[in-house]
mmCIF file of the C-alpha atoms, coordinates in Angstrom:
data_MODEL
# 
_entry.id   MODEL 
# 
loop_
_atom_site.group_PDB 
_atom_site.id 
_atom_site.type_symbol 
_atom_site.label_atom_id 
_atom_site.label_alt_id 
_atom_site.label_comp_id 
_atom_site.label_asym_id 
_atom_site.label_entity_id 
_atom_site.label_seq_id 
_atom_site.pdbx_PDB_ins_code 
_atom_site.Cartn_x 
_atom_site.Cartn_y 
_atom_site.Cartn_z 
_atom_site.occupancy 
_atom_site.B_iso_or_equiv 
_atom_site.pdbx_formal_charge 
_atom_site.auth_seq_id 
_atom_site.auth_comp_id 
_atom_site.auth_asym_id 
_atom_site.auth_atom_id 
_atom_site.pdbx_PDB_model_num 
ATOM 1  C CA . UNK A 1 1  ? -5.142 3.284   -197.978 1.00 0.00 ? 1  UNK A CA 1 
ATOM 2  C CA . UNK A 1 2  ? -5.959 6.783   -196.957 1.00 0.00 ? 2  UNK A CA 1 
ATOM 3  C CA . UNK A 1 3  ? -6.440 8.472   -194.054 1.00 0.00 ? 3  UNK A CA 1 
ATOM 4  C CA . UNK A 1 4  ? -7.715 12.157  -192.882 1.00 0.00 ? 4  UNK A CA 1 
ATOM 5  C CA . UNK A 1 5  ? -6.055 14.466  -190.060 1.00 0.00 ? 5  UNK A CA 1 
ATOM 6  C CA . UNK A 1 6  ? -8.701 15.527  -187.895 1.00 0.00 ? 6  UNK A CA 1 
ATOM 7  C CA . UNK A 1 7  ? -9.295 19.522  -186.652 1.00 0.00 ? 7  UNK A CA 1 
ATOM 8  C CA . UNK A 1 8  ? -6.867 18.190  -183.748 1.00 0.00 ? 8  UNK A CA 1 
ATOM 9  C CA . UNK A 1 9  ? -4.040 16.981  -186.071 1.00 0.00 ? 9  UNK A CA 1 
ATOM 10 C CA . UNK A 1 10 ? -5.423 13.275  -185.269 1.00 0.00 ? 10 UNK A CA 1 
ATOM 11 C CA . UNK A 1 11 ? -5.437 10.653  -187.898 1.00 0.00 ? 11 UNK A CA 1 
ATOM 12 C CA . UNK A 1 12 ? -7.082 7.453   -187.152 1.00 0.00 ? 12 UNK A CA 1 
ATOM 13 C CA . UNK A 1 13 ? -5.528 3.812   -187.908 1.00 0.00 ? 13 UNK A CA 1 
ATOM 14 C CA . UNK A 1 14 ? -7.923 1.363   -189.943 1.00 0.00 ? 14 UNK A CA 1 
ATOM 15 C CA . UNK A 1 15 ? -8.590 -1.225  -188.013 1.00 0.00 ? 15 UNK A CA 1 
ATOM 16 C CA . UNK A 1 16 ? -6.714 -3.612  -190.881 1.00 0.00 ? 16 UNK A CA 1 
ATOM 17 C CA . UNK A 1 17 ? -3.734 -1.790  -189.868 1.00 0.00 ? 17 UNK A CA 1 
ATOM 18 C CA . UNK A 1 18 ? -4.138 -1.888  -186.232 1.00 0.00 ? 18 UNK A CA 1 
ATOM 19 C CA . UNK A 1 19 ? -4.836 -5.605  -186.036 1.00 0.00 ? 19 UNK A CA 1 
ATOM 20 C CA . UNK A 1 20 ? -2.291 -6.666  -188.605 1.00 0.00 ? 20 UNK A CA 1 
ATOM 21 C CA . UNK A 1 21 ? 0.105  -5.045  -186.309 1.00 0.00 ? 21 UNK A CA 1 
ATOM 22 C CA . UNK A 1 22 ? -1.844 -5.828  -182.886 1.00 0.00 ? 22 UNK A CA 1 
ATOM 23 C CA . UNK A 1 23 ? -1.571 -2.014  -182.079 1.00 0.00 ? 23 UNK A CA 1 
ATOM 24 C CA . UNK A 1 24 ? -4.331 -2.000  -179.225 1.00 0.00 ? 24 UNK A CA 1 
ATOM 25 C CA . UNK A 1 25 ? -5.444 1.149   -176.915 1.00 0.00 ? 25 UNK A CA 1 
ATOM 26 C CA . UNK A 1 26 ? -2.522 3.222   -175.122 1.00 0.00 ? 26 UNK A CA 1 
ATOM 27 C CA . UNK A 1 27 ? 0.272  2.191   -177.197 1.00 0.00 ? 27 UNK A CA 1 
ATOM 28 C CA . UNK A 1 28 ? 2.943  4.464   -177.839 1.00 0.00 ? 28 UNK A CA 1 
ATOM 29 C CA . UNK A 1 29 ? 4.698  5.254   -181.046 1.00 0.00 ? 29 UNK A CA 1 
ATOM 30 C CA . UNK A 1 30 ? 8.414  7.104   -181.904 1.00 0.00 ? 30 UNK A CA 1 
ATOM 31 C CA . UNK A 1 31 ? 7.498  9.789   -184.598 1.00 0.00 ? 31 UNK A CA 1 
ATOM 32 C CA . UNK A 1 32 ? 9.819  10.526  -186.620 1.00 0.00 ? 32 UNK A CA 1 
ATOM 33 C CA . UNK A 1 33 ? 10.168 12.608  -190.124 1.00 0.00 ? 33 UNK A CA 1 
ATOM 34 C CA . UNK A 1 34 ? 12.288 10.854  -193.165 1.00 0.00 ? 34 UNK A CA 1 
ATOM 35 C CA . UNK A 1 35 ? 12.191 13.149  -196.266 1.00 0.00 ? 35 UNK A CA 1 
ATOM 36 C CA . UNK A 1 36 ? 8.610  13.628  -196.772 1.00 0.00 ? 36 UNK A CA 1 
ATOM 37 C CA . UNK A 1 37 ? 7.244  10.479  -195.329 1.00 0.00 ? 37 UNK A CA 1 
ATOM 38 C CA . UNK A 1 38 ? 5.828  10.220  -191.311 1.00 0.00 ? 38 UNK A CA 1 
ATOM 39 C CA . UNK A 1 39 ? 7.222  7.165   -189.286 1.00 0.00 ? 39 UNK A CA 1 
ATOM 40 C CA . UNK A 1 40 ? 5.840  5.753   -186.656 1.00 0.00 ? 40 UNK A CA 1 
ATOM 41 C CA . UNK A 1 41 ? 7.384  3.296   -184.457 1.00 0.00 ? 41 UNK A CA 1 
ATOM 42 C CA . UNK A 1 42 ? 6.355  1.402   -181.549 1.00 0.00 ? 42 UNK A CA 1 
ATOM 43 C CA . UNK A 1 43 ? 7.443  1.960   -178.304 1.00 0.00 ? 43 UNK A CA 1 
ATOM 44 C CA . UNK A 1 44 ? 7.776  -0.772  -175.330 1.00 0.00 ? 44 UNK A CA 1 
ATOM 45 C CA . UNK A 1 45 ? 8.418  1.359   -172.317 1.00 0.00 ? 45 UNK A CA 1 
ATOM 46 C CA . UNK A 1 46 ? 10.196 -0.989  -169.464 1.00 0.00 ? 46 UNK A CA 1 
ATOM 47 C CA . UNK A 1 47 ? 9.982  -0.601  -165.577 1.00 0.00 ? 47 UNK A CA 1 
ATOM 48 C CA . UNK A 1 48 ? 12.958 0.929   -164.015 1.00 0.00 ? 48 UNK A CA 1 
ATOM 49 C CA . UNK A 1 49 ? 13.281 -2.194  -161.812 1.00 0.00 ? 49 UNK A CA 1 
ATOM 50 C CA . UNK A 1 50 ? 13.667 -3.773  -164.816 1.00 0.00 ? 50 UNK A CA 1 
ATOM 51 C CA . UNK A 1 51 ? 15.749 -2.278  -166.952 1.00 0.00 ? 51 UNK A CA 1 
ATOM 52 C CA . UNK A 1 52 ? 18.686 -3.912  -165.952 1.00 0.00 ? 52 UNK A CA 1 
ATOM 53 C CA . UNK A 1 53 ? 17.252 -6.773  -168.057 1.00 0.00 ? 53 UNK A CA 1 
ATOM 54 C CA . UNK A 1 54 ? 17.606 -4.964  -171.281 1.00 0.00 ? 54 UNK A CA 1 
ATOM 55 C CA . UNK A 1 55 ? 21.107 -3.826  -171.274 1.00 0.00 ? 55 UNK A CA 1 
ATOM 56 C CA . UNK A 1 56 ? 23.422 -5.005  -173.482 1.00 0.00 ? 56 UNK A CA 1 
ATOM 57 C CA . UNK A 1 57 ? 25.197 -7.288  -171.716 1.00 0.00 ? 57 UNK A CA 1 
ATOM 58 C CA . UNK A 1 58 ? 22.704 -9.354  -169.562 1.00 0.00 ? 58 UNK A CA 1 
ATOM 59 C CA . UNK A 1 59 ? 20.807 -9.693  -173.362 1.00 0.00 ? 59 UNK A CA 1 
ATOM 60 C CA . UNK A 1 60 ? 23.694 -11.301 -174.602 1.00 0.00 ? 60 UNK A CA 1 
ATOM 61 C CA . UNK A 1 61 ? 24.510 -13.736 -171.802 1.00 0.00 ? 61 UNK A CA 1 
ATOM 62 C CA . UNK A 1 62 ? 20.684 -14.604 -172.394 1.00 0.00 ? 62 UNK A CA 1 
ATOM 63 C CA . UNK A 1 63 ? 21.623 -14.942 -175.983 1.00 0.00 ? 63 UNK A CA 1 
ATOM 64 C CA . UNK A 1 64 ? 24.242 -17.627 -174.801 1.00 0.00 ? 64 UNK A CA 1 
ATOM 65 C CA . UNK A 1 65 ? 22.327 -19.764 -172.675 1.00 0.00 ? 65 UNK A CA 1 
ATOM 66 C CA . UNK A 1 66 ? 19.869 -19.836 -175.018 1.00 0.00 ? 66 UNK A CA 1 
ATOM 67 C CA . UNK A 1 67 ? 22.052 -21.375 -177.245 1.00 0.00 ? 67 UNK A CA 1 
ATOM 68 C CA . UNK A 1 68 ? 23.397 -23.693 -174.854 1.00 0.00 ? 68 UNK A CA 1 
ATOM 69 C CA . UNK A 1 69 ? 20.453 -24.876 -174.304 1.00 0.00 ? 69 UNK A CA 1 
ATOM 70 C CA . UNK A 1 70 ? 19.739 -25.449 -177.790 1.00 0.00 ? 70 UNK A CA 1 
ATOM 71 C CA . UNK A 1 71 ? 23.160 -27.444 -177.918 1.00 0.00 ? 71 UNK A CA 1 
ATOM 72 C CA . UNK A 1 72 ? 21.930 -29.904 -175.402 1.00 0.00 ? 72 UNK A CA 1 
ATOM 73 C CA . UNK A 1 73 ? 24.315 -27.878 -172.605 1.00 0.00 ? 73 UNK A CA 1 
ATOM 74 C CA . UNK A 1 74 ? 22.472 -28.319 -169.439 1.00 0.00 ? 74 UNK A CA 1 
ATOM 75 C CA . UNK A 1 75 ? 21.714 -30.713 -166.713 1.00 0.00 ? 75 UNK A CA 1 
ATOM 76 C CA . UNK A 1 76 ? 18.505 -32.261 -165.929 1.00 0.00 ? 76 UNK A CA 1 
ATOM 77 C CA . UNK A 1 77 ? 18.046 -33.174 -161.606 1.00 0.00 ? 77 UNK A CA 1 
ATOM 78 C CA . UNK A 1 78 ? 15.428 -35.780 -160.356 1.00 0.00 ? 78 UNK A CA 1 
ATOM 79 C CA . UNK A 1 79 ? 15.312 -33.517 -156.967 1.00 0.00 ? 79 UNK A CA 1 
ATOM 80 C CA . UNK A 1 80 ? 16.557 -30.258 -155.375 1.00 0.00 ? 80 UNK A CA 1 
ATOM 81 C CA . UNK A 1 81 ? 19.009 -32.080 -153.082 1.00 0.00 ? 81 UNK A CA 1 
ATOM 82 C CA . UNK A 1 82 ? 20.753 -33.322 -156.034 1.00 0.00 ? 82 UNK A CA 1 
ATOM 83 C CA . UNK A 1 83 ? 20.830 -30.077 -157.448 1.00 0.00 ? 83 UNK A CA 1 
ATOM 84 C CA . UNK A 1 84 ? 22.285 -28.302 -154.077 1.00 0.00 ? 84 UNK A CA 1 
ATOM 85 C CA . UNK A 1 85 ? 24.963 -30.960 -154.156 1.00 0.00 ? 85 UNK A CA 1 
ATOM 86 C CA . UNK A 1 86 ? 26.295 -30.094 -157.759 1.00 0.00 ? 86 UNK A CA 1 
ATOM 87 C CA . UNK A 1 87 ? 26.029 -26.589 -156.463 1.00 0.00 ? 87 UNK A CA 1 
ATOM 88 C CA . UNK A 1 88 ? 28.302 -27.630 -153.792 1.00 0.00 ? 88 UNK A CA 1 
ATOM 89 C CA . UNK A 1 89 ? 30.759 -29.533 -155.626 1.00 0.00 ? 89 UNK A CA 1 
# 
């Protein structure tokens, strides 16, 4: 597949790219140069307020309960008051 830059130094996805990829309007991309080739790479940009989601170690305590759960680790309540009692206990 080929592509043109325009007068602007703008090159335009094919659409068979763009949807194979879901790349819609306003999305940003990491360009980078490797030897002779162009790279682009998407970019999810992330709130400030929630950053703190993304770091390294909240990620891999979600990691963990995931897998708990997976396991079968967890509880199941019939109703918050039982729920506030484990809490309790």
């Amino acid at each position: 597949m080929t592509v043109t830059i325009s007068a602007k130094g703008q090159v335009a996805l094919p659409k068979k790219v763009r949807n194979k990829l879901r790349i819609t309007t306003g999305d940003q991309f990491q360009v980078e140069i490797s030897g002779t080739k162009i790279v682009l790479t998407p970019v999810v940009t992330v709130p400030k307020d929630q950053a703190w989601f993304w770091t390294d170690e909240i990620q891999a305590k979600v990691r963990a309960s995931e897998e708990d759960y997976e396991k079968g680790n967890y509880k199941e309540y019939t109703d918050v008051e039982e729920l506030v009692r484990d809490l309790k206990e």
